[in-house]
C-alpha positions, 0 to 999 in steps of 0.5 A: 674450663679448669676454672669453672670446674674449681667453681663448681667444685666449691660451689658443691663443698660450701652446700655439702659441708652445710647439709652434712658436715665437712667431715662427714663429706669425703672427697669422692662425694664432691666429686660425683656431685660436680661430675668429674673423678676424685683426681679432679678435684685434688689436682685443684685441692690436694686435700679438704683442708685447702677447699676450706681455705679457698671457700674462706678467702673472700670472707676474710679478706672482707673482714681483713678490709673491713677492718683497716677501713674502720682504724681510719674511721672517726668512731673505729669503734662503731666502724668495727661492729658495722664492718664486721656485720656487714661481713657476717652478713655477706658471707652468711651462709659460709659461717653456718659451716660451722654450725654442723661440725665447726667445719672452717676450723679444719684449715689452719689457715682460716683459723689463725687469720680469724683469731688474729683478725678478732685479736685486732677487733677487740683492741680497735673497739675496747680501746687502749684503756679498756679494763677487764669488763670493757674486753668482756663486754667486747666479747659479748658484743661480737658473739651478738653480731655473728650468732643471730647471723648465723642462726637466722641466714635466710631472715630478710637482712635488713630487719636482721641487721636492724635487730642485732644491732639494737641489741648491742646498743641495749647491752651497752646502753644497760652498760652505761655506755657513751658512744653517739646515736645513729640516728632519732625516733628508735634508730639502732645506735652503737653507744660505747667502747667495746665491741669485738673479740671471740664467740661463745665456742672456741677462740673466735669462731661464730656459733649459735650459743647466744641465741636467747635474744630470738626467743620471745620473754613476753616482755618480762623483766629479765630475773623475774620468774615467769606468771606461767607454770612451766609445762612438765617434760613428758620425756623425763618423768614426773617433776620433783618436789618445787623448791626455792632453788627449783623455782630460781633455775626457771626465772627467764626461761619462757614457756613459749618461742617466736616463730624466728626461735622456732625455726631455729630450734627445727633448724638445729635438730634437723643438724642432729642437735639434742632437744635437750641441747636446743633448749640450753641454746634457745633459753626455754624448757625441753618441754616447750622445745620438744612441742615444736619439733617434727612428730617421730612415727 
């Protein structure tokens, strides 16, 4: 019974803290939701910090593992960036906490286990000679795993997983990286050396801040400015003046977005996030955001 109810109770805290955030959720909530009293759920967590440490145990005892296999592994460095997706993958649901309020930073706890594991992950992958752009190009490669995960949590895993992780080979392959293919006929490869370290937001923790890969360029060269005009922002007033520099800050902001990148867009202002936020995450114009989102009345 004890048990049972301290799996409900996290059961409860994981869908909370998601929806709302952790610290928008209080502890007499959780309760009334599981059915007990808030004695209850402090005999088995004596305050929200520990039911974060307990809903992030299993995610990091998968990394800590995932980690130990892939520095016995003859390619460590494609061991690492496989390991670690497969952990993101798993737990999911867990890393879009983050997404609301960075809710698994409340622990203390988590967030040095987590630091530390990343700190061990970039030196795997980078490697005992790597200079400084190898370590960045780490940082940016792990950022590519976790972001995507965390944003697109309810796509079908296998093509998720297929997509990250030609992405990373495309940034290392532009990098002219020399890790070993996966495999022939476009399969996904982890081509170089460096692949781990932290996210966009904070020391380590997954975000959503290297989104731009969900959004459809129409295929065009990353730099060029777009053949479409951009579309006017109804909510900011006329548009200035078009100069050089006006035309410069467009180049790679496409006027449209796939259908994945707009359901993330949905997704983050149904969590309260600003269009104008959604946009800077996203790579596209306000103007193309506020299209898709729900009518006000």
């Amino acid at each position: 019974m004890t048990d049972d109810t301290r799996a409900k109770i996290l059961r409860a805290a994981l869908e909370e803290f998601s929806a709302r955030g952790f610290h928008e959720t209080s502890v007499r909530e959780l309760a009334e939701r599981v059915g007990v009293t808030k004695t209850a759920v402090l005999y088995h967590f004596p305050g929200k910090a520990d039911i974060v440490t307990a809903l992030a145990e299993p995610m990091l005892a998968d990394f800590e593992a995932a980690l130990a296999q892939a520095a016995e592994a003859s390619d460590t460095r494609r061991a690492v960036v496989e390991g670690l997706l497969e952990v993101w993958l798993t737990h999911r649901h867990l890393l879009r906490m983050n997404l609301r309020d960075l809710g698994l930073t409340a622990s203390e706890v988590v967030f040095e286990r987590f630091r530390d594991g990343m700190l061990r992950a970039n030196g795997l992958v980078a490697g005992p000679d790597a200079d400084f752009a190898d370590r960045v190009r780490a940082a940016q490669a792990i950022a590519m795993l976790s972001d995507p995960v965390v944003l697109f949590a309810e796509a079908p895993q296998d093509e998720l997983r297929a997509a990250i992780l030609d992405g990373v080979d495309r940034l290392f392959t532009a990098a002219g990286g020399d890790g070993g293919a996966r495999g022939e006929a476009g399969a996904s490869a982890i081509r170089t050396a460096s692949a781990a370290g932290k996210s966009a937001h904070g020391e380590s923790w997954p975000d959503a801040t290297q989104a731009a890969s969900a959004v459809d360029n129409g295929g065009s060269p990353e730099g060029r400015e777009s053949d479409v005009a951009e579309e006017p922002d109804p909510h900011v007033g006329p548009p200035a003046a078009t100069t050089t520099a006006t035309r410069d800050s467009r180049r790679g902001r496409p006027p449209a977005m796939n259908p994945e990148a707009i359901e993330a867009a949905r997704r983050l202002y149904a969590a309260g996030r600003a269009p104008a936020d959604i946009a800077t995450v996203l790579g596209v114009s306000r103007a193309t955001v506020y299209r898709h989102l729900p009518v006000s009345d």
